[in-house]
N, C-alpha and C positions, 0 to 999 in steps of 0.2 A: 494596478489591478489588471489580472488577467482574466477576460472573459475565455472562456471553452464552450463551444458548440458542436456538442455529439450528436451523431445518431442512437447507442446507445452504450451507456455501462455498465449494465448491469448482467448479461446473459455472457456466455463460457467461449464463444469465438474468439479469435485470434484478435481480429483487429479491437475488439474490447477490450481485451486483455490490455493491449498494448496502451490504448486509450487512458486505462486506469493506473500503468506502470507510470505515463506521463504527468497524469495529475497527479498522482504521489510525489513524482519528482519535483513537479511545481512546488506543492504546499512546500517541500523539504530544504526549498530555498530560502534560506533566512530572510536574503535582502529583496527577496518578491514583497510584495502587496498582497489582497486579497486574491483570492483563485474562485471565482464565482462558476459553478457547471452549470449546464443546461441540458438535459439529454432527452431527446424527442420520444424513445421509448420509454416505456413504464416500467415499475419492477414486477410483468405479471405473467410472461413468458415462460416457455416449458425448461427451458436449457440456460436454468439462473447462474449468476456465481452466487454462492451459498453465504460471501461473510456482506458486514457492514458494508456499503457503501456512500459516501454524504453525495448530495446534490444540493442546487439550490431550485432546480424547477423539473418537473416530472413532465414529459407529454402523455399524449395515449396512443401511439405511433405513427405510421404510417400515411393513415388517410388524409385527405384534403383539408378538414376543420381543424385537425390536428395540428397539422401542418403551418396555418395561416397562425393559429392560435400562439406554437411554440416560436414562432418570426415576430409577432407583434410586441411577443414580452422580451426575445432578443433584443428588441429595437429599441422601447423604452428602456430597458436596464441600461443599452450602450448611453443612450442620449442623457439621463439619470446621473449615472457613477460614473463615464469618461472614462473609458480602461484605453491604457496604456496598450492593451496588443487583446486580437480575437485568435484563437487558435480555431479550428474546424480538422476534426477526425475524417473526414471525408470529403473527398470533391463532391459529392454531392450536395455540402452544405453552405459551399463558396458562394453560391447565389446570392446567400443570404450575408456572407460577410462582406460580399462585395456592396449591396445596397446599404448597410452601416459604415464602411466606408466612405461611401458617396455624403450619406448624413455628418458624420462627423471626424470623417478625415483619420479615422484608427484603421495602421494599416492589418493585417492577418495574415496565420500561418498557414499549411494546409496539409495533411498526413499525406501520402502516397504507399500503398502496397504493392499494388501489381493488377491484378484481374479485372479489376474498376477502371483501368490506366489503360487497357489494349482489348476491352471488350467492348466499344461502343463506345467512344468518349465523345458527350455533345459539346457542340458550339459554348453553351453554359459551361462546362467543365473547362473546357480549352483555355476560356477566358478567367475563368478562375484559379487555371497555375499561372496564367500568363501575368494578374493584374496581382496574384501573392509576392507579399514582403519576402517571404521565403518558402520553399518547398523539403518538407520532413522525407527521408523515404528509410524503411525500415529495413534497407541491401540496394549492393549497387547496380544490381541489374534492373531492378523498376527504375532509379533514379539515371541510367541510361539510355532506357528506353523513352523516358520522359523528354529528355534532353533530345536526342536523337530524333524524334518524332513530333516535338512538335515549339521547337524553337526557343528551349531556355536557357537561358547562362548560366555557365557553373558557378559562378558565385551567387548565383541564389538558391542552391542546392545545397543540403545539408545529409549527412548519412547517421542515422542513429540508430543503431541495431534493437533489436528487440528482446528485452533479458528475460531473466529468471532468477526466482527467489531460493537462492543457495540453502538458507534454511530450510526451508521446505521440500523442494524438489533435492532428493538424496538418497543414495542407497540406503535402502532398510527390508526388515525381513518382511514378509506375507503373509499374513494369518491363512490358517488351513479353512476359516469360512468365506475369503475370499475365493481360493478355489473353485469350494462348494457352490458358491453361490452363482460362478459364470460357466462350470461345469469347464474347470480347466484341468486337464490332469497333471498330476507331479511329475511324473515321469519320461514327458517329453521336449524338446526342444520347441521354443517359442518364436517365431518372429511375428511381428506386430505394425500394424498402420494403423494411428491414431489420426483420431479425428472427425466432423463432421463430416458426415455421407452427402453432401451437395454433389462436388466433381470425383471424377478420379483421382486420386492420391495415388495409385498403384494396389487398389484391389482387385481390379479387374484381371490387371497382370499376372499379380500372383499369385492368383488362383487359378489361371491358368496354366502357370508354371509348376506348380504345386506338385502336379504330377510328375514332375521330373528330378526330384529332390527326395531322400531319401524318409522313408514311413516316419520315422522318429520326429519328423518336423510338420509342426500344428501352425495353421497360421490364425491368429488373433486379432481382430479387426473390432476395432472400438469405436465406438460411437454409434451413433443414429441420424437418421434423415430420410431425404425421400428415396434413395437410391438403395437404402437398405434390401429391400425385395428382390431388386432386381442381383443384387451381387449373392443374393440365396438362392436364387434362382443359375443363377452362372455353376456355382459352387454343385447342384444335383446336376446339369447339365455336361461339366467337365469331372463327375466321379469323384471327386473330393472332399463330398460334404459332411464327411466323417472327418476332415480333420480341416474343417474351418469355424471357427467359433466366433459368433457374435456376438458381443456382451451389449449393444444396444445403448442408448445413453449411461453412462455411468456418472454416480453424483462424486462430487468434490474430493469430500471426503475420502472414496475409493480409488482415483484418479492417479493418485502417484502411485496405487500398486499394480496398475496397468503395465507402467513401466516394468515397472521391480519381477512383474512377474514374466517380463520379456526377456528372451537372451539376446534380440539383436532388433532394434527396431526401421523400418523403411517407409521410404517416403518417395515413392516415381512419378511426379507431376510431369507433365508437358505443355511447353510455352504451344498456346493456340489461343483462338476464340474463346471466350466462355473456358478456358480452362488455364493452371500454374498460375503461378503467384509470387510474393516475397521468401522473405525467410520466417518457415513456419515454426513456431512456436516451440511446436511439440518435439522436432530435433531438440534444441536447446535445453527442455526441458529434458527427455533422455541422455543427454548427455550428462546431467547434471545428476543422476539416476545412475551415473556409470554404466551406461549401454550404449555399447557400439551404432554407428547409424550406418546407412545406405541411401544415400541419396540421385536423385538425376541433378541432370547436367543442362537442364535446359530452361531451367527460371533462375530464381534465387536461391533455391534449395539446398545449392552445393558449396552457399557461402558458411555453412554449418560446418561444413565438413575441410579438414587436412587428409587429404588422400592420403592413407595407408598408417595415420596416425590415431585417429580416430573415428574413422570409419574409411567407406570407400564412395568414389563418386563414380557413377557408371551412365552409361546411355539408357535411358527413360523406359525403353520397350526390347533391347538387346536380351533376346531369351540365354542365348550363351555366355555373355557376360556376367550377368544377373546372378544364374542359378552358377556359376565357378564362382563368384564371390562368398554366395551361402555356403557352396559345399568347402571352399578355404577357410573359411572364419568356425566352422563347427568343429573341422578337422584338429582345428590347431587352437583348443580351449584355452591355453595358455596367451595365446595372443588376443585371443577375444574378450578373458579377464585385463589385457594391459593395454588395449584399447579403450575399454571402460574407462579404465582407472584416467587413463592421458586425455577421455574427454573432458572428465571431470574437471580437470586443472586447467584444459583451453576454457569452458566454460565462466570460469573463474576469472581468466583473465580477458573475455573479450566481452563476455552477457551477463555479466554480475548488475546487482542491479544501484550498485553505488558508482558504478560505469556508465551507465545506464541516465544519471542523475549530473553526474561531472560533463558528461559531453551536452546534455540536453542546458546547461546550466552554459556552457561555454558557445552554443548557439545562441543563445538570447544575447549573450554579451557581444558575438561579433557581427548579430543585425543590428546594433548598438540602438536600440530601441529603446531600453530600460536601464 
């Protein structure tokens, strides 16, 4: 039996996502045991994932009673059922695998992304990669910087990339009411930053670059958050608000035409404080969309990317580099459709999600736990 101890699986973030690609790959292991979840969230949140998902215990998030409530039932189930191995989707929730530990001698895994790893890691967290059977990391730049910083051996380091469902995420056409409905027009060239408005991703940037790129090109900034305001406010302040479009949360269902209705999609994060990350999602998934990427060079971002195969990696805030990469890749349509297409097939061979399942499956066997 493996117990799982999330924060949550149920909403459209990234490190969800990935949460949920991994319990699928459990359950898909024949010679696993039961796969028991716990996820501290509820399913009551604004930015749901829209299909089934099974748990076996709901919290009601965040706060204190919550909190104590969804640890006391960890605790009895480990001491109960006797699982073989605890996973924990975040350091944050080590605390709690580490005191089931102590109880009953089960050791636990622990995800690692990136921005939780080099934005304030407490003493609790430290101890929590330090006292883990093994450390997950979803690129190898978090899983360096982990090592690097604060004292752990590579053999208890494991790299599991983060996939995408081939079936699903793929080129396909656009209905003319998706347009409508985010007021995109047909006629112009698309680039796109997907994703939650928490940090930067490179909206800031290129809308300010925006101006330097030729009329024809709209940029498409997708999702919601708190930052949203202010990147509309950037957009009348640098003159471009006529060709930046916010489509604000989009549900599920419209999600992949996000993609599809992009001709090149971008991602400029920067390793800092409170800001960058692993390898985000939403490449992976574009590329599996057949759209070219752009990525930086300064977290995990550009482990997405084969420089000049399918897409380009560039410096994070280089206004010169940046805007000759747009103006190259528009220029030359022909390469920007064989871009697509060669993501597509990297995808396939590194972020599939039966990849995904074989490497996650070949972890468990060489912490020889199970």
């Amino acid at each position: 039996m493996i117990l799982v101890l999330a924060t949550d699986v149920f909403s459209t973030g990234g490190i969800q996502r990935y949460i949920r690609y991994q319990i699928n790959a459990l359950r898909s292991i024949d010679w696993l045991g039961k796969i028991v979840v716990f996820s501290l969230w509820p399913k009551n949140q604004s930015d749901l994932f829209e299909e089934y998902f099974e748990v076996d215990y709901k919290g009601k998030g965040a706060n204190f009673f919550s909190k104590i409530i969804f640890s006391l039932k960890a605790v009895k189930t480990a001491l109960k059922e006797k699982p073989d191995l605890i996973l924990c989707n975040h350091i944050g929730l080590t605390f709690l695998a580490r005191l089931i530990k102590k109880l009953t001698g089960v050791p636990y895994l622990v995800n690692v992304y990136g921005l939780e790893v080099w934005s304030g890691l407490n003493k609790s967290g430290i101890k929590g990669l330090r006292e883990a059977k093994a450390i997950i990391g979803d690129c190898k730049f978090t899983l360096e910087y982990v090592k690097n910083n604060f004292d752990i051996n590579d053999d208890k380091m494991f790299l599991l990339y983060d996939c995408v469902d081939i079936d699903k995420f793929l080129a396909k056409s656009v209905p003319s009411e998706i347009y409508d409905k985010y007021g995109i027009p047909k006629n112009k060239k698309i680039i796109s930053v997907v994703g939650r408005l928490v940090y930067d991703k490179g909206q800031k940037t290129l809308i300010g670059f925006l101006k330097f790129l030729p009329e024809e090109i709209i940029l498409l900034i997708v999702g919601g958050g708190p930052r949203l305001e202010e990147w509309k406010n950037l957009a009348v302040v640098e003159g471009v608000s006529d060709r930046v479009i916010f489509t604000g949360r989009v549900s599920e269902d419209n999600f992949i035409y996000m993609y599809n209705i992009s001709d090149l999609v971008i991602y400029l994060s920067e390793f800092k404080k409170n800001e960058g990350g692993g390898l985000p999602l939403v490449l992976i998934e574009a590329l599996a969309c057949e759209k070219p990427i752009i990525a930086s060079d300064e977290d995990g971002a550009y482990e997405a990317v084969k420089d000049g195969f399918n897409g380009f990696v560039v410096p994070a805030r280089d206004k010169e580099v940046i805007v000759s990469k747009i103006k190259y890749l528009f220029s030359n349509p022909s390469l920007l459709k064989q871009m697509g297409k060669s993501g597509r097939q990297y995808v396939k061979e590194n972020f599939s999600f039966e990849i995904f399942r074989k490497k996650q499956e070949i972890i468990l066997k060489k912490i020889s736990i199970l």
